[in-house]
C-alpha positions, -999 to 999 in steps of 0.1 A, spaced: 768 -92 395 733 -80 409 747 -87 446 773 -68 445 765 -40 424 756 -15 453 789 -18 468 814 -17 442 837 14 435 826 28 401 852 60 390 850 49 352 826 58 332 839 36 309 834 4 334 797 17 346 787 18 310 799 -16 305 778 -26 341 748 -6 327 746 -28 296 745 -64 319 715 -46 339 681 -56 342 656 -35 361 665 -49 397 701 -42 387 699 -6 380 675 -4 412 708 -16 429 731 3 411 710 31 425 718 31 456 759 30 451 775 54 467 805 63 441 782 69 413 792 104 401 765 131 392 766 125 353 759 83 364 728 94 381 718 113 355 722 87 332 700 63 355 675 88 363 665 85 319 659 52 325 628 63 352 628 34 373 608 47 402 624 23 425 661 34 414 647 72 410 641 67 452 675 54 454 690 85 433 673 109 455 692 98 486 721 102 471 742 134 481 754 136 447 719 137 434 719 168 409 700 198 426 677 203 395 667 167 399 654 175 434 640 206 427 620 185 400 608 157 425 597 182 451 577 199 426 563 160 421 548 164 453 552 122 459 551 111 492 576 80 488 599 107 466 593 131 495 605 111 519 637 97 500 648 131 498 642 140 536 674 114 539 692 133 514 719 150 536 733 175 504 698 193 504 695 231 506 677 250 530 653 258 503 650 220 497 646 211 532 624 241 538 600 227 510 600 189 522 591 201 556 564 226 545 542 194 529 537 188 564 541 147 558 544 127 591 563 109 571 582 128 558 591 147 591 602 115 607 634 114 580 636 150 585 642 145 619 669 123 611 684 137 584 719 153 608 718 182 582 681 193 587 687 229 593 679 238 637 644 256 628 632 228 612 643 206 641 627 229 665 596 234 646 592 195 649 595 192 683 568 213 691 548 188 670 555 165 700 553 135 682 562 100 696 578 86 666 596 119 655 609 127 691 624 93 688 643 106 652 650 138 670 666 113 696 691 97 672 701 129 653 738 138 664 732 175 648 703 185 677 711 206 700 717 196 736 691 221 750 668 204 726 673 169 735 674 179 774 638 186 767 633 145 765 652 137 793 625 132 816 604 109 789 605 75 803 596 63 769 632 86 750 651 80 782 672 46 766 672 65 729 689 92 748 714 72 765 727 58 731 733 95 720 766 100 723 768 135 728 739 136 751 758 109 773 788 136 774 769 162 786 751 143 815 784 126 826 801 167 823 769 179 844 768 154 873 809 152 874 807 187 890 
């Protein structure tokens, strides 16, 4: 049951309380991270307060705002940057996780495709290796943005994944 618990659709409640019951603490860890789990399931695991299923929860998109308002206010790094990958934040939210000024927590922030443009500006100028190369993978940047590591030998083959990066430069060298 552990195996397959992350991947499993779960609209009951009925059925998820009956998978709760069979859980140990790896179980719920796993249960976690399924995508289907409504916003009163996660609130349910959340009482248990399994940190490793908690970092799980706060991925989610479904995660309950007042849930990450609390965990911002945690100030945890590894909570922190669970968060950053949480594409359902608001700006507030996002605003907060960046202003902790966590390398770490910047790198998922980079990633994160709904990180709001003057975050993902403000972290270029930090000109980071490891954070232009999240910037690099991020299909929300801007083009202007990522033509700034064009001429990076080291961004160069991250760039030439990007998909629409690869449009533009085949648009601007058909003409």
């Amino acid at each position: 049951m552990n195996n397959k618990i992350e991947n499993i659709l779960i609209k009951d409640k009925k059925v998820f309380e009956e998978i709760c019951l069979k859980l140990d603490e790896v179980g719920y860890v796993k249960l976690a991270s399924n995508t289907s789990l409504t916003e009163e399931m996660i609130n349910i695991i959340f009482e248990k307060n399994i940190p490793n299923a908690n970092i799980n929860l706060l991925r989610n998109s479904k995660c309950p705002k007042i849930k990450l308002d609390f965990y911002i206010k945690e100030d945890d790094k590894v909570y922190n940057i669970a968060m950053a990958h949480n594409e359902n934040l608001d700006e507030h939210q996002f605003n907060k996780l960046y202003h902790h000024r966590d390398f770490d927590v910047n790198i998922s922030l980079a990633q994160n495709i709904n990180t709001p443009i003057k975050i993902l500006k403000q972290l270029v100028i930090l000109n980071n290796k490891y954070i232009n190369e999240a910037l690099c993978t991020n299909v929300n940047i801007p083009i202007n943005t990522l033509r700034q590591f064009q001429y990076d030998e080291q961004l160069k083959p991250i760039l030439l994944k990007h998909k629409t990066f690869k449009e533009f430069i085949d648009n601007e060298y058909k003409i």
